[in-house]
C-alpha positions in Angstrom: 0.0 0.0 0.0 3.0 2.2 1.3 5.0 1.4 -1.7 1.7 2.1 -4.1 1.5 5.7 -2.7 5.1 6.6 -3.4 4.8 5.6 -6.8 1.7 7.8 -7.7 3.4 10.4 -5.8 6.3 10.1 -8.2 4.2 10.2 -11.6 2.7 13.6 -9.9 6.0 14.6 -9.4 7.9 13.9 -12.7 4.7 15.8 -14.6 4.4 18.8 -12.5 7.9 19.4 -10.4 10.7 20.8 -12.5 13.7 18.9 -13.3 16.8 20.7 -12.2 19.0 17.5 -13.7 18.1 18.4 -17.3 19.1 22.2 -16.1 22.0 21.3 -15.2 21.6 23.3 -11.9 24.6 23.5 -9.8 23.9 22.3 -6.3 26.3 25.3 -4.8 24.4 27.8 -6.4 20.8 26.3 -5.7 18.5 28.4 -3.8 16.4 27.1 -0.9 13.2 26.4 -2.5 14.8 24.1 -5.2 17.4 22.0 -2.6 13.7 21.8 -0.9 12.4 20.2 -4.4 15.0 18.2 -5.0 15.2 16.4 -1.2 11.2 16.2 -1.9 12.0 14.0 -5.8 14.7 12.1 -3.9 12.5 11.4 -1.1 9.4 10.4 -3.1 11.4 8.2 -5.3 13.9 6.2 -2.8 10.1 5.1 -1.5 8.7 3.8 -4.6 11.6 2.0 -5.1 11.8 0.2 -1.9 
């Protein structure tokens, strides 16, 4: 059930969170609200992985 969640919450996230990857964003230069979206992706997706 857990597992089912996360992986919903991942399809939401991949079509409406941005993809700083593709960007190329540099991690040092990142502000606050985007090391916030990325911990939120890496969050969601370690969990549907599991």
């Amino acid at each position: 059930m857990k597992k089912q969640v996360f992986k919903i919450l991942a399809k939401i996230n991949k079509a409406v969170l941005p993809s700083y990857s593709k960007k190329q964003l540099d991690l040092a230069k990142a502000s606050k609200l985007q090391l916030a979206i990325i911990g939120w992706r890496w969050f969601v997706t370690k969990n549907a992985l599991d």
